[in-house]
C-alpha positions in Angstrom: -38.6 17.0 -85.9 -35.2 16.6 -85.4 -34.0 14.9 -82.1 -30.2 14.4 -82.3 -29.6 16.5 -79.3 -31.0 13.8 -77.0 -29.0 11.2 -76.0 -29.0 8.1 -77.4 -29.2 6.1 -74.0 -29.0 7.2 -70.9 -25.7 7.2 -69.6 -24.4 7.6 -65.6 -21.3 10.1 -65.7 -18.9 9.8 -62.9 -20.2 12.8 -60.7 -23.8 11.1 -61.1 -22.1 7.8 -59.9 -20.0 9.7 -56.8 -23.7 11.2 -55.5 -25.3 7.8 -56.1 -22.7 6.3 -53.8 -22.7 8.9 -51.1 -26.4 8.5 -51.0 -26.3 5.1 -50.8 -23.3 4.5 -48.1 -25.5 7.5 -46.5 -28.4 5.6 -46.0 -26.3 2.1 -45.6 -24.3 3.7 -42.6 -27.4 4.9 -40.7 -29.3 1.9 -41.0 -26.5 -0.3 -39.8 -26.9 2.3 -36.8 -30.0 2.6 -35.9 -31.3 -1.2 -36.5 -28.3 -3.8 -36.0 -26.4 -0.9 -33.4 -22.9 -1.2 -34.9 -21.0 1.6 -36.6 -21.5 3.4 -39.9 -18.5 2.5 -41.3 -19.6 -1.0 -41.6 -22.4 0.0 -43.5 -20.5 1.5 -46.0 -17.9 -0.9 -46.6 -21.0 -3.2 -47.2 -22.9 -1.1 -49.1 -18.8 -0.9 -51.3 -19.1 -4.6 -51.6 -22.8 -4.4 -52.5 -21.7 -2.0 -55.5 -18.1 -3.4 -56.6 -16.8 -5.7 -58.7 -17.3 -8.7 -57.1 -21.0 -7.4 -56.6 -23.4 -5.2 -58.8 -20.5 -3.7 -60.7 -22.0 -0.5 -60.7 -18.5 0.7 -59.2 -15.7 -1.1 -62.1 -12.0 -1.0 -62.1 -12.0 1.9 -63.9 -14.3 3.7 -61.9 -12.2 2.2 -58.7 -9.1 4.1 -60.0 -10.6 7.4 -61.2 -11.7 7.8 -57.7 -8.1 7.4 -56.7 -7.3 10.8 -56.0 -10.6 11.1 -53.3 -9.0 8.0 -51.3 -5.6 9.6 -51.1 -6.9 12.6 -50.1 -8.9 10.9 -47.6 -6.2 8.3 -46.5 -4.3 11.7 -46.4 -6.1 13.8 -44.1 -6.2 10.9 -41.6 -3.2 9.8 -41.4 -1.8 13.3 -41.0 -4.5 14.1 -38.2 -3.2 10.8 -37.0 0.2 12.0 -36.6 -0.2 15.2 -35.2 -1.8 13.9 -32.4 0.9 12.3 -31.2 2.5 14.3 -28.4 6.6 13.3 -27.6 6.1 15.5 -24.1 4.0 13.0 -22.9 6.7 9.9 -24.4 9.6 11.3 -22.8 7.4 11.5 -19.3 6.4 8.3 -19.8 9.0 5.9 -20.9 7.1 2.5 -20.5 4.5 3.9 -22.8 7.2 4.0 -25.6 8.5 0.1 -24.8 4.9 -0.9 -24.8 4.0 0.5 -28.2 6.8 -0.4 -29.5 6.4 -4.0 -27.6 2.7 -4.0 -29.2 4.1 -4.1 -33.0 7.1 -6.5 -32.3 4.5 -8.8 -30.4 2.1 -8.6 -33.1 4.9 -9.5 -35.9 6.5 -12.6 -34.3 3.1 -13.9 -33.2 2.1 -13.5 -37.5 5.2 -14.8 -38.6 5.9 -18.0 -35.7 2.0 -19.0 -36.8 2.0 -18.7 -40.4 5.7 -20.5 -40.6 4.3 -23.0 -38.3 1.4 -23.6 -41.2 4.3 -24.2 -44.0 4.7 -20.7 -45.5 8.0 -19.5 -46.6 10.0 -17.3 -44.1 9.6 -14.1 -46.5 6.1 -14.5 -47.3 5.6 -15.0 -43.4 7.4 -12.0 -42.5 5.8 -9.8 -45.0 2.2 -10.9 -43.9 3.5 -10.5 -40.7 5.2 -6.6 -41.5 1.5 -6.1 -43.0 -0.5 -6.6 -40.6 1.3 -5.3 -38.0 -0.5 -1.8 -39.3 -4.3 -0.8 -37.6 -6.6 1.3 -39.9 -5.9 4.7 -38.5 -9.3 5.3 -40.1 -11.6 3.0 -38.4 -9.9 4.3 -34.8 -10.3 8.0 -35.7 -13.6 7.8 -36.8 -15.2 5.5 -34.6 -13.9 7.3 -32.0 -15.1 10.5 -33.5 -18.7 9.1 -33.6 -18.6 7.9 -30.2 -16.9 11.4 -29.1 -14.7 8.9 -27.3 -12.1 10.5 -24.4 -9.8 8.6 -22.1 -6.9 6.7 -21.5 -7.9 3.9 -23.3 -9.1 5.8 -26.8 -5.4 8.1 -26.1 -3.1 4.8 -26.3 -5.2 3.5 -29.2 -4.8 6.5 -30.9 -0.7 6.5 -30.1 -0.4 3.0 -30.7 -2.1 3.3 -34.3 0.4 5.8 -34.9 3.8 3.8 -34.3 1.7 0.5 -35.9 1.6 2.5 -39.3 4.9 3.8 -39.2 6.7 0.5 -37.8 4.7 -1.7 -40.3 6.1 0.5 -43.3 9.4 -0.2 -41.6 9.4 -3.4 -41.3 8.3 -3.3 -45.1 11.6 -0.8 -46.1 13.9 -3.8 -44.2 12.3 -6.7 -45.8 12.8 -5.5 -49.1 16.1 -6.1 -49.8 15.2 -9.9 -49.1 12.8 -9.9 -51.8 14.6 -8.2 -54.3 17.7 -10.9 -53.7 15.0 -13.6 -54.1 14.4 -12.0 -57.5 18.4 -11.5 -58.6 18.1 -8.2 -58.3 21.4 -6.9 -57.6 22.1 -6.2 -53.7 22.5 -2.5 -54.3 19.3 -1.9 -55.5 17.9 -4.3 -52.6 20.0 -1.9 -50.3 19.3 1.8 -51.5 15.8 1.2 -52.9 13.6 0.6 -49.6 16.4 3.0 -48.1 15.3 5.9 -50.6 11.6 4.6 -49.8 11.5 5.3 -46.0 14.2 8.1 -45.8 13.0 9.8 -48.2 9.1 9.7 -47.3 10.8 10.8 -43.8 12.5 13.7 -45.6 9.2 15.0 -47.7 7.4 15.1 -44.2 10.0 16.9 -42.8 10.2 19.5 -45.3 6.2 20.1 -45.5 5.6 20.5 -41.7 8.3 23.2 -42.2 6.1 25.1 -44.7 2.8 24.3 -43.0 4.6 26.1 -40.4 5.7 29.0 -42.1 2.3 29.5 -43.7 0.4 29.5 -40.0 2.7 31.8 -38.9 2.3 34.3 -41.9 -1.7 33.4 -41.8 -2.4 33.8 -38.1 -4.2 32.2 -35.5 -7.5 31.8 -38.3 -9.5 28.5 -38.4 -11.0 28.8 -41.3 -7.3 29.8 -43.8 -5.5 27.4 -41.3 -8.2 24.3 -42.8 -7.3 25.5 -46.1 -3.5 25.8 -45.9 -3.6 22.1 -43.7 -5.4 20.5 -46.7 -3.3 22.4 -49.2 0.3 21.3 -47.9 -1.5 17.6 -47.3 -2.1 17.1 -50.9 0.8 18.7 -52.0 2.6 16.2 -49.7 0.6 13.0 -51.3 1.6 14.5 -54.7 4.8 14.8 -54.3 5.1 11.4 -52.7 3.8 9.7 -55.5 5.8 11.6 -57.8 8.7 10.3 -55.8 7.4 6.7 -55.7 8.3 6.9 -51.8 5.6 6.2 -48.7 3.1 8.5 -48.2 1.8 7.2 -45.1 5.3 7.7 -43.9 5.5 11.2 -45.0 2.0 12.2 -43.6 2.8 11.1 -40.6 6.4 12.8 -40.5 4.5 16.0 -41.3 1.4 15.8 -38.5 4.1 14.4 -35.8 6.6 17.2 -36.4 4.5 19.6 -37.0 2.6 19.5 -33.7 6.1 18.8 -31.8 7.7 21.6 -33.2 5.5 24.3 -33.2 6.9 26.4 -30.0 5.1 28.8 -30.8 1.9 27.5 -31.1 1.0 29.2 -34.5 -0.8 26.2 -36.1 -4.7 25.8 -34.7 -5.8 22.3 -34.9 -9.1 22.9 -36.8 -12.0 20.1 -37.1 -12.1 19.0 -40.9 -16.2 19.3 -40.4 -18.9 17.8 -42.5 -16.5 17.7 -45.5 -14.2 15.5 -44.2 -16.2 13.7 -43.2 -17.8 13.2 -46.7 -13.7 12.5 -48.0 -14.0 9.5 -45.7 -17.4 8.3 -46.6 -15.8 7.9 -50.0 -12.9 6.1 -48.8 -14.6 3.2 -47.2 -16.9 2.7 -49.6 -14.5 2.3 -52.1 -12.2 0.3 -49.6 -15.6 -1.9 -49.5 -15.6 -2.1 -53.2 -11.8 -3.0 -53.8 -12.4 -6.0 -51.7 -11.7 -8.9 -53.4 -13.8 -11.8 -51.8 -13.2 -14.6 -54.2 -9.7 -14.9 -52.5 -11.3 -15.8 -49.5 -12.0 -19.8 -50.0 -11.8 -23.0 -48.1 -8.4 -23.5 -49.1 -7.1 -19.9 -47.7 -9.8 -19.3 -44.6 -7.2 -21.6 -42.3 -4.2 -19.3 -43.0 -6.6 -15.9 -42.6 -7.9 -17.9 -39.4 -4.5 -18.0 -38.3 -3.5 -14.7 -39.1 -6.4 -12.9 -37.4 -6.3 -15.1 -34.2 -2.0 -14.4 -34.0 -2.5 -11.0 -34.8 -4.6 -10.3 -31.6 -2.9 -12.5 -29.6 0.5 -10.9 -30.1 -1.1 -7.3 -29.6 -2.5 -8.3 -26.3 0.1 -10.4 -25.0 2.3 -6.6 -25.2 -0.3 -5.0 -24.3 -0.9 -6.9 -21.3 3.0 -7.8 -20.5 3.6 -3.7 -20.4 0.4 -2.7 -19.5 0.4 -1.7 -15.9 4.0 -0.3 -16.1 2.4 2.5 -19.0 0.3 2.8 -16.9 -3.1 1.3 -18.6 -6.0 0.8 -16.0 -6.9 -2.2 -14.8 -8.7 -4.2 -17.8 -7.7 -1.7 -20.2 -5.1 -3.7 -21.8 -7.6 -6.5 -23.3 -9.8 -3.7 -24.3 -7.0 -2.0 -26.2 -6.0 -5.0 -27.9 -9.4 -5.5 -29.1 -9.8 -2.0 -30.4 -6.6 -2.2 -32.1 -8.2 -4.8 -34.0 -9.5 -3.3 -37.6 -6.6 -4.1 -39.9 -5.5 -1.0 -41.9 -6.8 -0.3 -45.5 -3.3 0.4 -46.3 -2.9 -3.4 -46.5 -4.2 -3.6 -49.9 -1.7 -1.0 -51.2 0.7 -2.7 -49.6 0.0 -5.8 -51.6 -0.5 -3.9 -54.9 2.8 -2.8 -54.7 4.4 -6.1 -53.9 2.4 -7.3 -56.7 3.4 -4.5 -59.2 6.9 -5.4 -58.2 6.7 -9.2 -58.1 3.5 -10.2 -59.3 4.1 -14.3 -58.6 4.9 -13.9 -55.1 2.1 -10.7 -54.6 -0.9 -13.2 -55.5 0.0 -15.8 -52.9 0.5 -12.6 -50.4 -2.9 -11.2 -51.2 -4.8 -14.5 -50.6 -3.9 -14.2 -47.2 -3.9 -10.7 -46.5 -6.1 -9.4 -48.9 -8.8 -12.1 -47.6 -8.1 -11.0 -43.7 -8.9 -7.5 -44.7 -12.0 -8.5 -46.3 -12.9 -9.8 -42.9 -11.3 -7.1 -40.7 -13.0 -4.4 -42.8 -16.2 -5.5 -41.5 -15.7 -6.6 -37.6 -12.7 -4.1 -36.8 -15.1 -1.0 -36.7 -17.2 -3.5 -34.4 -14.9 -4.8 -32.1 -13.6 -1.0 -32.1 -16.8 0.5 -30.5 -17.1 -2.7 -28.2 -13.8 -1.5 -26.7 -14.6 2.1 -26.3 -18.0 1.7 -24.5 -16.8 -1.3 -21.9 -13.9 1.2 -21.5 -16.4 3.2 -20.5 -14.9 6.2 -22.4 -17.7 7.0 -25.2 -20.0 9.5 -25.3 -22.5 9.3 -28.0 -25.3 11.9 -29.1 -28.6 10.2 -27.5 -29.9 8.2 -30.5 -32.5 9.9 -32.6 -35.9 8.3 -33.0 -36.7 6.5 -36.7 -39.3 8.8 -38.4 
């Protein structure tokens, strides 16, 4: 009998590789939580690691970037969500709240760049560490706020603060570029107009997509369900269109969220829950974060420079935060619990070195075995340090624990 129709060996296609991993960062997440008591996104960044390259392998480089396109959409959605809820009314009431966020990224630099120029590291590579991780994952802050149904004060500034991190650590970015590409004999136009195109145009995309996303909720009406559609339409249209431009999508998300919930007078857009299947986006995205880890950066020779990062990173953050606390009016003690939960460094770190490296690949390898080697650690206590914040805060509100079966 002729059997040429079997397969020859059995093989694991992509889509049985996506439900293996969901499964397994499923169960990863709620183990972490019901046995060690820390969040679920630690359990699947491990459970990333676990699987990667630099572990099992059963998730490759090649499997890393056909599952692109989910982390963008992912990264997407919550950097958007991120942006619109930033609200300028309550800015322009409160001024200091401005200067201290503001204060918290400028802190934050300085203290990166004065400590790793203290340890021998060249000014630029300083101050683009520094520009780096300036940024907090917008991710871990949304969702572990999400689990913990967290409301307040404290989980509100975290949430603003996040915001301008993002945007100000792109900045920072678009103005040191020029330096770089002089350091390279590039010609000082290019170093001028390119990280000018980068930013102003990323600006200009968001701009232009909250005014359709507008349009289209107007047109649609006051409908949850087409408004979840159109808001996850116009975000991947944005994402595309921002890599087709080679400009910053985390700039242009945000642009789009922030306008379009400042400029709506009319109140046509709903904001509308992205539900069980975002949250299965974002599942995807940091178990995949976990697996693009890259631990074998992180040896004896590096660990003092990611020491000194991590510790100058929080110290700057709280030394704004607790300088312009009490005139932005953060309760008492809120300010060392909002540095703390400003902690988890943002995932967008390791794009940020990927494109230094694809520009300059010498000078991006001695970048990533700093940065890339703090994430690794970040990735793992931010969520953790996170929910510590939010429950002595006194602001989170979890569902009462379920039982173990």
């Amino acid at each position: 009998m002729d059997l040429a129709f079997l397969p020859q060996a059995p093989a694991v296609s992509r889509l049985m590789l996506l439900g293996m991993l969901l499964l397994a960062a499923l169960a990863a997440g709620e183990a972490v939580r019901r046995y060690a008591k820390v969040p679920r996104i630690t359990g699947y960044v491990i459970i990333g690691a676990l699987l990667g390259p630099e572990g099992a392998g059963l998730i490759n480089g090649d499997a890393l970037f056909e599952m692109r396109l989910l982390v963008d959409l992912a990264i997407g959605l919550v950097v958007f969500d991120l942006g619109r809820r930033l609200d300028m009314t309550w800015l322009r009431r409160n001024r200091w709240l401005v200067v201290g966020a503001l204060a918290e990224s400028v802190f934050c630099f300085w203290a990166i760049y004065a400590a790793l120029s203290f340890f021998g590291f060249t000014p630029l590579l300083a101050s683009i560490a520094a520009a780096i991780g300036t940024s907090t994952s917008p991710a871990v802050v949304i969702l572990v706020s999400e689990e913990l149904r967290s409301e307040g004060q404290v989980t509100e500034r975290l949430m603003l603060f996040t915001a301008v991190n993002t945007v100000l650590a792109y900045l920072l970015l678009a103005l040191l570029l020029p330096f770089l590409h002089l350091q390279h004999d590039v010609d000082w136009k290019t170093a001028v107009l390119h990280p000018a195109y980068v930013f102003a145009g990323a600006a200009a995309v968001g701009a232009i997509a909250s005014m359709v996303l507008l349009r289209f909720a107007r047109w649609l009406g006051k409908k949850p369900d087409r408004q979840f559609i159109l808001q996850i339409a116009v975000v991947v249209i944005t994402i595309g269109v921002a890599h087709s431009l080679k400009i910053s999508v985390p700039v242009a998300l945000v642009t789009l969220g922030l306008l379009a919930r400042n400029t709506d007078s009319r109140h046509d857009l709903v904001p509308v829950p992205y539900g069980h299947g975002g949250q299965v986006f974002f599942l995807i995205l940091f178990v995949l974060t976990g697996a693009s880890l890259e631990f074998h950066l992180f040896g004896v020779a590096t660990a003092t420079a990611v020491a000194v990062f991590i510790v100058a990173r929080f110290l700057g953050k709280a030394a704004a935060l607790l300088t312009f606390g009490v005139a932005s009016g953060i309760p008492k003690g809120g300010a060392g619990l909002l540095a703390i939960a400003l902690l988890p460094l943002s995932g967008q770190a390791v794009v940020m070195v990927r494109d230094t490296v694809s520009l300059y690949p010498s000078f991006g390898r001695e970048l990533a075995a700093i940065v890339l080697s703090a994430v690794a650690v970040l990735e793992l206590v931010g969520p953790i340090a996170t929910e510590f914040a939010l429950r002595r805060a006194g602001e989170a509100h979890p569902e009462p624990a379920r039982e173990a079966v």
